[in-house]
C-alpha positions in Angstrom: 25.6 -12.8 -0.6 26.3 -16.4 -2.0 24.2 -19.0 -0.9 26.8 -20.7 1.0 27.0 -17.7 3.6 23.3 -18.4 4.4 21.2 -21.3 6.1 19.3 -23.4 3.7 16.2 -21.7 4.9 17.6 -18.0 4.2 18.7 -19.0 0.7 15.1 -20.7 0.1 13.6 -17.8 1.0 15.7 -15.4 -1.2 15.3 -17.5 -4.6 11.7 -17.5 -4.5 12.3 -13.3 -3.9 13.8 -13.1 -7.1 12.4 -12.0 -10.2 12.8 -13.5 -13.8 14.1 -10.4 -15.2 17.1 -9.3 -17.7 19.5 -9.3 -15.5 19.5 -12.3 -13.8 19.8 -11.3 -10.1 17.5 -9.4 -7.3 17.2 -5.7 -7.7 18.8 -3.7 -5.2 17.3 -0.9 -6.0 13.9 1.1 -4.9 13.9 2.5 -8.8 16.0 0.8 -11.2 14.4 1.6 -14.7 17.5 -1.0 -16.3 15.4 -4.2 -15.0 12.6 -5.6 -15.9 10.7 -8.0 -14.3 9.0 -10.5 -17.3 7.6 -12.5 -14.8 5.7 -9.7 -12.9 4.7 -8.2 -16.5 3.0 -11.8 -17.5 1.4 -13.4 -15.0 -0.3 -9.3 -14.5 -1.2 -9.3 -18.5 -2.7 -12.6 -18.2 -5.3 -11.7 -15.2 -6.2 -8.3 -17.2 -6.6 -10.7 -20.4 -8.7 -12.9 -18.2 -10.9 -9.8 -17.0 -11.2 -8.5 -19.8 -12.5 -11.8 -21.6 -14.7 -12.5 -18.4 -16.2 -8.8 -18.6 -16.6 -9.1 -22.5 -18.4 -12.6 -21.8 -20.9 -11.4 -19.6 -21.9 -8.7 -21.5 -22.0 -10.5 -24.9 -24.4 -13.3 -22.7 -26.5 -10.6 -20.9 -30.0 -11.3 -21.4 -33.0 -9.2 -20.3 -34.6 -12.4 -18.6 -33.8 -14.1 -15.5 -29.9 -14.2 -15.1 -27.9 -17.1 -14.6 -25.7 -17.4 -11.7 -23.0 -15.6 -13.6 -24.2 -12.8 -15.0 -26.1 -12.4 -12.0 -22.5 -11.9 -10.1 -21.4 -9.8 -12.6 -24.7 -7.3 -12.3 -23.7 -7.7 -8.3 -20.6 -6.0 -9.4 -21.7 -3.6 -11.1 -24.2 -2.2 -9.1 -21.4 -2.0 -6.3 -19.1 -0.4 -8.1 -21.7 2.2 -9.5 -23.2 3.0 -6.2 -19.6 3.7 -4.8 -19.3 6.0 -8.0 -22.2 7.5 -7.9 -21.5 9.0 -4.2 -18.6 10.0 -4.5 -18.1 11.3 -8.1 -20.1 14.2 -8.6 -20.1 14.4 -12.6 -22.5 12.0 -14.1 -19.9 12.4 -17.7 -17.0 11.4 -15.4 -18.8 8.4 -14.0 -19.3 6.8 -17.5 -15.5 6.3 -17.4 -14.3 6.4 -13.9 -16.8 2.7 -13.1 -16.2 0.8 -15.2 -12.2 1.5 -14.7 -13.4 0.9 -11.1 -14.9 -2.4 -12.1 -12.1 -3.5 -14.3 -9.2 -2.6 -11.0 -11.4 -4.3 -8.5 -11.5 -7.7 -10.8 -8.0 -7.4 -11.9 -6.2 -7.0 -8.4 -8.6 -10.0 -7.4 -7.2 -11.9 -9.7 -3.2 -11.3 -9.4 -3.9 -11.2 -5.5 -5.7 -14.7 -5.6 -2.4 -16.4 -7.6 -0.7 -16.1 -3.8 -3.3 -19.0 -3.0 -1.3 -21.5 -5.8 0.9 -23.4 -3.2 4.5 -21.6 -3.2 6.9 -24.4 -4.3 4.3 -25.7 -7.5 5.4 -23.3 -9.7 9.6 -24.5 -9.4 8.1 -28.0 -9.4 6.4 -27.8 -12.9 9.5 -25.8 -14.2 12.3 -28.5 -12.1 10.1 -31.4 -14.1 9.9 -29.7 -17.5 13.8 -28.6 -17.2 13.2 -25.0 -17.4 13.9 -23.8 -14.0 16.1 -27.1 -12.6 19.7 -25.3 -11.7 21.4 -21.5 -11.8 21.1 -20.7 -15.6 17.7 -22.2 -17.0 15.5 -19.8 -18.5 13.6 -19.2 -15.6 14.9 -20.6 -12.6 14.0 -17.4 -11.2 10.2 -16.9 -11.6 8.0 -14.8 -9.0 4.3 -15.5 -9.8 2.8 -12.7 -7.3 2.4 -9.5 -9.4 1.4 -6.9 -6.6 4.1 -8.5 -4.3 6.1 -6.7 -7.0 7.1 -3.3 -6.4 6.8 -1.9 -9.5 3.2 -3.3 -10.2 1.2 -1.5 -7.7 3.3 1.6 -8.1 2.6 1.4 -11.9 -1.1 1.0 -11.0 -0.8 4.2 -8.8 0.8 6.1 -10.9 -2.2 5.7 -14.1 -4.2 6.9 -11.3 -2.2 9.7 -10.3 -2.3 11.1 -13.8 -6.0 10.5 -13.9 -5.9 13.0 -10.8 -4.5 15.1 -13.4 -6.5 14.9 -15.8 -10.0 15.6 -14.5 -8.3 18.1 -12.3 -7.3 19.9 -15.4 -10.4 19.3 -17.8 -12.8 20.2 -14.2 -11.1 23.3 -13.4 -9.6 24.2 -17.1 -5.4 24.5 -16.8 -4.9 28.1 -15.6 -7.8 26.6 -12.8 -5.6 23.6 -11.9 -2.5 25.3 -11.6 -3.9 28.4 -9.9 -5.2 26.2 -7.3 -1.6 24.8 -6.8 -0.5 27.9 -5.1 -3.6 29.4 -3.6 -4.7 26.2 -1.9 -5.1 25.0 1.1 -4.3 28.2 2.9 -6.1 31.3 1.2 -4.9 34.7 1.2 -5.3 38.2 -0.9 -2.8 40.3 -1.8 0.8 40.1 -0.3 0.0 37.2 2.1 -1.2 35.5 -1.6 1.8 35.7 -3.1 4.2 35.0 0.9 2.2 31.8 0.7 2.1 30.3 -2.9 5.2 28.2 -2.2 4.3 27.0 0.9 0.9 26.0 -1.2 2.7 24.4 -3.5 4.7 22.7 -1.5 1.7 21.0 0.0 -0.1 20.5 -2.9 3.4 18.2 -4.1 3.4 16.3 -0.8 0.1 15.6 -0.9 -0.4 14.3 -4.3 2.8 11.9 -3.8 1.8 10.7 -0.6 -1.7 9.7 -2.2 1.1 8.2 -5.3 2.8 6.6 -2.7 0.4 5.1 -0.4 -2.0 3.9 -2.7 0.9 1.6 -4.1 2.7 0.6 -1.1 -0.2 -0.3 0.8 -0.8 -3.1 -1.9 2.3 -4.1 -2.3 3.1 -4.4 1.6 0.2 -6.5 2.5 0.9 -9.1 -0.2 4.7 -8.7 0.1 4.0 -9.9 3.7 1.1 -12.4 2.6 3.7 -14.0 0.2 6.1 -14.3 3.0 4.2 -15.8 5.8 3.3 -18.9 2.9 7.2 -19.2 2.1 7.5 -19.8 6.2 4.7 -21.7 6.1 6.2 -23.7 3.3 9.4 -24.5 5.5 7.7 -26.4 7.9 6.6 -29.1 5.4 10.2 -29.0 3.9 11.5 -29.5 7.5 10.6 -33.7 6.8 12.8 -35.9 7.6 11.5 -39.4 8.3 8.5 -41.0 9.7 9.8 -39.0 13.4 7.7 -37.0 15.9 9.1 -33.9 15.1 8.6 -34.4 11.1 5.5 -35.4 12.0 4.6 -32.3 14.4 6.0 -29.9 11.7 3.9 -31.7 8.7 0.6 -31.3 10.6 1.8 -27.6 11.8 2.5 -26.5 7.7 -0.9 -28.3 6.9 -2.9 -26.7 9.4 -1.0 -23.2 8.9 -1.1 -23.4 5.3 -5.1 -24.2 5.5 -5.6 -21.2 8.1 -3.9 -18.7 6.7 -4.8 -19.4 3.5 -8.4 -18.8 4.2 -7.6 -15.5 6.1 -5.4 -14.3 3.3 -8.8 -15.0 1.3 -10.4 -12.2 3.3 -7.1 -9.8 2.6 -7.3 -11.0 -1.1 -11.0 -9.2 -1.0 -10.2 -6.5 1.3 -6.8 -5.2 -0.4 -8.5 -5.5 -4.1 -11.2 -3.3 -2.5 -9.5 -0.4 -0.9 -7.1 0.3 -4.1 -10.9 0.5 -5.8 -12.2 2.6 -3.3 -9.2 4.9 -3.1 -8.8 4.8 -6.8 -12.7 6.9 -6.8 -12.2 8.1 -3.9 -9.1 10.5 -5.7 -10.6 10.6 -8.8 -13.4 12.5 -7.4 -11.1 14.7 -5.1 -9.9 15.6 -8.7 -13.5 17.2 -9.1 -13.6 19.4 -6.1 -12.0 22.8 -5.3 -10.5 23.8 -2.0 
């Protein structure tokens, strides 16, 4: 749809929904392995650079005295993570991988959830001053800075963890184990009524380990998708301004109060989101340990 077919508000709303990609325009597509989305792939490098150096720091300044405030936050972590682990993750071998890959999600989806908070038109602003992103055509006059509102992010993430549900399902249970279990579980049976049900088992076993795929992925992605978009409404009431007039005036105190509000509750789905893809991420990988 060109953007004369659409209010000024509708097209607003769809540029800052397109990606900086190869091809220049907003995917259509739920799977579309032709585009890629550089913006999405930098700003998410970046925050797993930034953990990673922050991680690295505090352990390279860890000291067996009293902590300072930092490393002291980090330990917090730490502990939490490893006493969400520790329950649910019955092989003390496993654990030495499986929490600190806990750590490391929990820190990273913080991070890419928290660039929502950077006000929604600062980004084109830099890039309309510095010439980059002025008019149709500049490098990136498309440029999404919200990884997990992404798609393709979260499902990524999902998927490493869906193959780690492979992997310790295989190395727990050996591979005749694992794939035994794919058609004799969750509905046992000896003889005949073994072999009526294996499909049916299988069947299962394939729903269930895409819905867990699935899920784990969308449920990021949905709550920031619709995080991002409440701020890009938000955002229309300041750009609503016309003049020193009552209703500029009531819209300009409506998109700071609403900005300030929501903002600080998104803070709280920041946490929350960043928390759950931890806690399912352990929750699977020790699933992976257990036998129906």
């Amino acid at each position: 749809m060109a953007a004369s077919d659409v209010s000024p508000q509708g097209y607003y709303i769809q540029h800052h929904l397109v990606h900086l990609n190869n091809v220049g325009e907003k995917q259509s597509a739920v799977a579309d392995f032709g585009i890629v989305n550089y913006d999405s792939l930098f700003w998410s490098v970046l925050m797993g650079g930034i953990v990673i150096l922050m991680l690295w720091r505090a352990a390279r300044k860890a000291s067996a005295g009293v902590p300072g405030r930092f490393q002291a936050f980090v330990e917090i972590l730490i502990d939490m993570v490893q006493d969400q682990a520790k329950s649910i993750v019955p092989s003390e071998k496993s654990r030495r991988f499986v929490a600190p890959l806990a750590l490391t999600i929990f820190v990273w989806v913080i991070f890419m959830n928290t660039l929502d908070l950077i006000p929604v038109d600062l980004l084109p602003w830099i890039l309309k001053v510095t010439g980059l992103g002025a008019e149709h055509g500049d490098p990136m006059y498309y440029h999404r800075i919200l990884p997990t509102a992404d798609l393709n992010v979260p499902l990524g993430m999902s998927l490493g963890v869906l193959l780690l549900m492979f992997y310790y399902g295989i190395k727990i249970k050996s591979p005749f184990g694992f794939i035994k279990e794919l058609f004799t579980a969750p509905f046992h049976a000896h003889g005949i009524g073994a072999i009526a049900l294996a499909p049916f088992n299988l069947l299962l076993n394939i729903i269930e380990y895409t819905a867990k795929f699935v899920s784990l992925g969308m449920r990021l992605f949905g709550n920031m998708f619709a995080g991002e978009l409440v701020f890009m409404l938000i955002a229309l009431l300041g750009g609503a301004w016309t003049g020193l007039n009552a209703a500029s005036i009531g819209l300009g105190i409506g998109h700071v109060l609403a900005g300030s509000i929501w903002a600080i509750f998104h803070i709280l789905i920041i946490l929350l989101q960043a928390f759950i893809f931890m806690m399912l991420t352990v929750v699977y990988v020790g699933q992976a340990h257990e036998g129906h």
